[in-house]
C-alpha positions as CSV (number, residue, x, y, z in Angstrom):
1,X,78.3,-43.3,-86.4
2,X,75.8,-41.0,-87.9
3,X,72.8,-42.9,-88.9
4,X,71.7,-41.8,-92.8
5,X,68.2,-40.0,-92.7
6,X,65.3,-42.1,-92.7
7,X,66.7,-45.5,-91.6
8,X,66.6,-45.9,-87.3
9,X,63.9,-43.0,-86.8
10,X,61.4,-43.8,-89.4
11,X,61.2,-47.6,-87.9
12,X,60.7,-46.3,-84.4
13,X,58.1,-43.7,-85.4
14,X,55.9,-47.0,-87.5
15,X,56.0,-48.5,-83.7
16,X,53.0,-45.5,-82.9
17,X,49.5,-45.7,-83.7
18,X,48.7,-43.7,-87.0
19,X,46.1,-41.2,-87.1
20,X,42.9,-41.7,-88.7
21,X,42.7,-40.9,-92.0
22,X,40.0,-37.6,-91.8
23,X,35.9,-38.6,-91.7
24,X,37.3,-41.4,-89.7
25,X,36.6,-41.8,-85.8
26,X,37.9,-45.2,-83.7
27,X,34.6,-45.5,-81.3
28,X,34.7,-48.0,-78.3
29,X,31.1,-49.4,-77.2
30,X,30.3,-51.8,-74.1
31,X,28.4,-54.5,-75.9
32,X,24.5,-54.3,-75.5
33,X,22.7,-56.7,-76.9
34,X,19.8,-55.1,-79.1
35,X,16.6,-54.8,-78.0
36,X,13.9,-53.2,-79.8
37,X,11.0,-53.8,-77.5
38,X,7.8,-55.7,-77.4
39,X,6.1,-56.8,-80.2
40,X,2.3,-56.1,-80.6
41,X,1.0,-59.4,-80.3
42,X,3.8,-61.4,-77.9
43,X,2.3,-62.0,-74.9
44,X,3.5,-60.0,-71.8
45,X,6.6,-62.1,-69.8
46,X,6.0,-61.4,-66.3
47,X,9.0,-60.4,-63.9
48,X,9.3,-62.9,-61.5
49,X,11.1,-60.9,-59.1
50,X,8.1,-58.2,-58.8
51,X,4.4,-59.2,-57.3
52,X,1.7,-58.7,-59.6
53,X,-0.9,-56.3,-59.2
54,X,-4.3,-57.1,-59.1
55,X,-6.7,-56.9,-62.4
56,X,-9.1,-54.0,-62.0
57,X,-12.9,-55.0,-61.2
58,X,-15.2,-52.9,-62.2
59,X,-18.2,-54.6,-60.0
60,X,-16.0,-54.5,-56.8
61,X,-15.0,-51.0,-57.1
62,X,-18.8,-49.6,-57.0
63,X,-19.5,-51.6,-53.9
64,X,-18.8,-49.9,-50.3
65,X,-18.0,-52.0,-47.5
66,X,-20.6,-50.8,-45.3
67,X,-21.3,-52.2,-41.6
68,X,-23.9,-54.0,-40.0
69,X,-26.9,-51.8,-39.9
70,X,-27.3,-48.2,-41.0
71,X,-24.9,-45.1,-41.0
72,X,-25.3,-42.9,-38.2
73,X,-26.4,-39.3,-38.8
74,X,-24.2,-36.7,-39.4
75,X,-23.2,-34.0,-36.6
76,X,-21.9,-31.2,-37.5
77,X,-18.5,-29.6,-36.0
78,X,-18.2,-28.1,-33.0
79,X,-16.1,-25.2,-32.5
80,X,-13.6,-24.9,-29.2
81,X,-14.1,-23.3,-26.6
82,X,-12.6,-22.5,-23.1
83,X,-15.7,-22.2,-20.9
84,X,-19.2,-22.9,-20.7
85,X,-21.0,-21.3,-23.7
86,X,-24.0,-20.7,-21.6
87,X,-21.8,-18.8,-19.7
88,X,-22.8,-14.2,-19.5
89,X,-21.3,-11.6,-17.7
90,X,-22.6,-7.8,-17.6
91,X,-20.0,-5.3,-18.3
92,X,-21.1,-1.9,-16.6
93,X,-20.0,1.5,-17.4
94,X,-19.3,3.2,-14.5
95,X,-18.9,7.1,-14.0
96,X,-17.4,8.6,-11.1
97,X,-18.0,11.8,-9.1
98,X,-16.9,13.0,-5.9
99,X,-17.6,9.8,-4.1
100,X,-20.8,8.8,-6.0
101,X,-21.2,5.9,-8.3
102,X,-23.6,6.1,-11.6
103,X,-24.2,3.1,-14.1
104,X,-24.2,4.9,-17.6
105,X,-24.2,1.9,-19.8
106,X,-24.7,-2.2,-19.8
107,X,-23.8,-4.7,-22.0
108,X,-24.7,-8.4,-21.8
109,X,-21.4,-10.1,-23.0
110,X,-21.4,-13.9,-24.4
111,X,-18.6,-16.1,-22.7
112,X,-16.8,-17.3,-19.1
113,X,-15.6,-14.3,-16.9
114,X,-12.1,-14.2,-15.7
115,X,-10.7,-13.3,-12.3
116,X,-7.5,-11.3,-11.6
117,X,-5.5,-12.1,-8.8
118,X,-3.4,-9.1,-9.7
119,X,-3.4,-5.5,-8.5
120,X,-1.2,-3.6,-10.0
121,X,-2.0,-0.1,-10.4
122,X,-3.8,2.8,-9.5
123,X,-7.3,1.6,-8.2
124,X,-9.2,-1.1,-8.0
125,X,-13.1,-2.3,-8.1
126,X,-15.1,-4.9,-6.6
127,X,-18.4,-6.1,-7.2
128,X,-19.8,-8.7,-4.0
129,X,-24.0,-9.1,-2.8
130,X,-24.2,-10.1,0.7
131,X,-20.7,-9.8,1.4
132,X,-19.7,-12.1,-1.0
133,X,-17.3,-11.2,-3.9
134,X,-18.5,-11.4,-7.4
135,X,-15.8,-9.7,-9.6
136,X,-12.7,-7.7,-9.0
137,X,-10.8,-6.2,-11.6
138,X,-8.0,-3.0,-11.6
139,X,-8.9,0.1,-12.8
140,X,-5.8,2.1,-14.9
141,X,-5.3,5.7,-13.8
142,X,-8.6,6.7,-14.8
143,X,-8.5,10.2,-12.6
144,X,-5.5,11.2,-14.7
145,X,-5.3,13.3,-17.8
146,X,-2.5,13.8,-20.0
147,X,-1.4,16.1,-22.5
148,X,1.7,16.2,-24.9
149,X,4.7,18.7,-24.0
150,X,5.2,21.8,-25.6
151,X,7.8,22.3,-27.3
152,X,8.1,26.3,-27.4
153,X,7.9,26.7,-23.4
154,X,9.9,26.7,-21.2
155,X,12.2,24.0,-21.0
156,X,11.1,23.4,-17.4
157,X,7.3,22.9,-18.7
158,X,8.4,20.9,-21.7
159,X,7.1,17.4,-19.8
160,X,3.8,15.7,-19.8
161,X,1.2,17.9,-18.1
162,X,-1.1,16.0,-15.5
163,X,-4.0,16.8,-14.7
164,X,-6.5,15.2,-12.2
165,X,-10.5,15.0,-13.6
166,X,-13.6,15.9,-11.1
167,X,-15.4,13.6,-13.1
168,X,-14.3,9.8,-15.1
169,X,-15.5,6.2,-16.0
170,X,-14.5,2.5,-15.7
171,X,-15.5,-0.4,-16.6
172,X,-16.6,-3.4,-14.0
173,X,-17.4,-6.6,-14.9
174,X,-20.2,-9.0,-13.2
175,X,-21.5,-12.3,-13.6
176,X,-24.8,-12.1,-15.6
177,X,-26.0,-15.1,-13.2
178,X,-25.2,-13.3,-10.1
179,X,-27.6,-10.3,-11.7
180,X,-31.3,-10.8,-11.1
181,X,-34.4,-9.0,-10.1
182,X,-33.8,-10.3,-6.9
183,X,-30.1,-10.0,-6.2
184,X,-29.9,-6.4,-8.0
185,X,-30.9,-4.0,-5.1
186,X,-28.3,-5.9,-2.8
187,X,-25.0,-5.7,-5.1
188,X,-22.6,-2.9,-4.4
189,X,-19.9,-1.5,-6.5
190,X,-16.8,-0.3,-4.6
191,X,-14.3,2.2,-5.9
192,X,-10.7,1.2,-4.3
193,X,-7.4,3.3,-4.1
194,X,-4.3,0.4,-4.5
195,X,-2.1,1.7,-1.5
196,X,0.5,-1.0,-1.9
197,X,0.0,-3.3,-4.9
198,X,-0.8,-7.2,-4.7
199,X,-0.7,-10.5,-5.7
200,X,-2.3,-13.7,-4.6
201,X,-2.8,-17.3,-5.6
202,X,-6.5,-17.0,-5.8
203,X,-9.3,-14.7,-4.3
204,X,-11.9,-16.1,-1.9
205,X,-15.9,-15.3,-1.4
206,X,-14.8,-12.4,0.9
207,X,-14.7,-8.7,0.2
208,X,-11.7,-7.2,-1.7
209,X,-11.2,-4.9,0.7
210,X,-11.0,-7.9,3.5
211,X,-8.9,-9.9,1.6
212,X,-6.3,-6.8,0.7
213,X,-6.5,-5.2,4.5
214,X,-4.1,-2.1,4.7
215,X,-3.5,-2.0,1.1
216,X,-6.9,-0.8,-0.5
217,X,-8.4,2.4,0.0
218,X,-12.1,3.0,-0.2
219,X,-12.9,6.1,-3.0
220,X,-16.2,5.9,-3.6
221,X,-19.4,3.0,-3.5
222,X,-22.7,2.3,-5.5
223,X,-25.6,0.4,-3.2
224,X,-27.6,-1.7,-5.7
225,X,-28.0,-1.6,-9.6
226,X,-30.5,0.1,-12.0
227,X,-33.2,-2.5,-14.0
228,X,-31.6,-1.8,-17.0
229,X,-28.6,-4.2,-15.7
230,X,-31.0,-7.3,-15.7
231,X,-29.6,-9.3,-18.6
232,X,-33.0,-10.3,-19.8
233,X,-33.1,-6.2,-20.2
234,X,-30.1,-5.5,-21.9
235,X,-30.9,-8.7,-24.1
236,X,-34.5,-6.8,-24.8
237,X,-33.1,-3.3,-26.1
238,X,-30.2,-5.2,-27.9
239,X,-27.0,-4.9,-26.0
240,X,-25.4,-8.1,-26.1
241,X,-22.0,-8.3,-27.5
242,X,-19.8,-11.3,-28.9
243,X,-17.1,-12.0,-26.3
244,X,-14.3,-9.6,-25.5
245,X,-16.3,-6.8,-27.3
């Protein structure tokens, strides 16, 4: 049977929450209890659970803990370095002609001299006195002289031209120890040719050209150095360098 209008629907919709009237909102809060803060004048409540920190003392604080005695003076810092810094060597500047040898310029260098046990190249030098070695280094295509290709020849000619020189310089290095006025007229400078490149684990006290038999060719030599080599001469006219320069 039809229900009249009003009766079995209105009583089911009363069983749902009305809405607010409007300006109202429902607000749910966890309950805090209030707090406003400390009071000037309560005295502080420590927490137990947290260590205290000490009061400030003004009378400890400008005190040093100093040890027994007196301080030791200061020294200043002293920079790395990777040999001895006493250690020189003389860089010459070497021109060659023909077969002859000509020192054209010395420069007193500050710092230790390394060896190469290397020779890879196109020649080679070695510095010894009394049949002793004092420096060997490799010399980088010095007799060579290139020029960029041109580009409106022939294609044939369009590569790097090569040309030999009569006359170039290198640069040998000698310990400035090794350098006196004693030593100077006894220290020869050989020029070599590297036949068949090397390597070795170290170099002994013999000559280059000893050590390196059938490889080395022999180009040109220098018997003794000029006065202006000395190191207390190059140090007089002011040619010393830093290191590596």
């Amino acid at each position: 049977m039809k229900q009249p209008k009003g009766t079995e629907r209105s009583a089911t919709r009363n069983r749902r929450p009305s809405k607010p009237p409007a300006g109202e909102v429902r607000r749910r809060h966890a309950a805090v209890p209030p707090y406003a803060g400390p009071v000037k004048g309560d005295q502080a409540r420590p927490d137990p659970t947290r260590s205290a920190k000490p009061a400030f003392d003004p009378d400890a604080a400008g005190r040093t803990q100093q040890p027994a005695g007196e301080w030791p003076d200061q020294q200043a810092a002293q920079p790395r370095q990777t040999g001895d810094p006493q250690e020189q060597y003389v860089r010459l500047r070497i021109r060659v002609r023909g077969n002859r040898l000509t020192v054209v310029e010395s420069h007193l260098v500050d710092g230790p001299l390394a060896q190469s046990t290397t020779f890879h190249g196109a020649n080679a030098y070695e510095v010894t006195y009394d049949d002793r070695l004092l420096h060997a280094g490799t010399v980088t295509d010095p007799a060579t002289q290139r020029s960029f290709p041109s580009l409106d020849g022939p294609e044939e000619l369009r590569g790097h031209n090569v040309t030999p020189r009569e006359i170039y310089e290198f640069t040998a290095r000698v310990p400035a120890a090794d350098v006196t006025e004693e030593t100077r007229g006894g220290i020869h400078v050989r020029l070599h040719r590297i036949d068949d490149p090397a390597t070795t684990d170290r170099l002994g006290s013999a000559p280059l050209g000893d050590q390196l038999e059938g490889r080395l060719t022999q180009v040109a030599e220098l018997v003794g150095l000029p006065e202006s080599t000395l190191p207390e001469a190059i140090e007089a006219r002011g040619g010393r360098t830093a290191t590596g320069r």
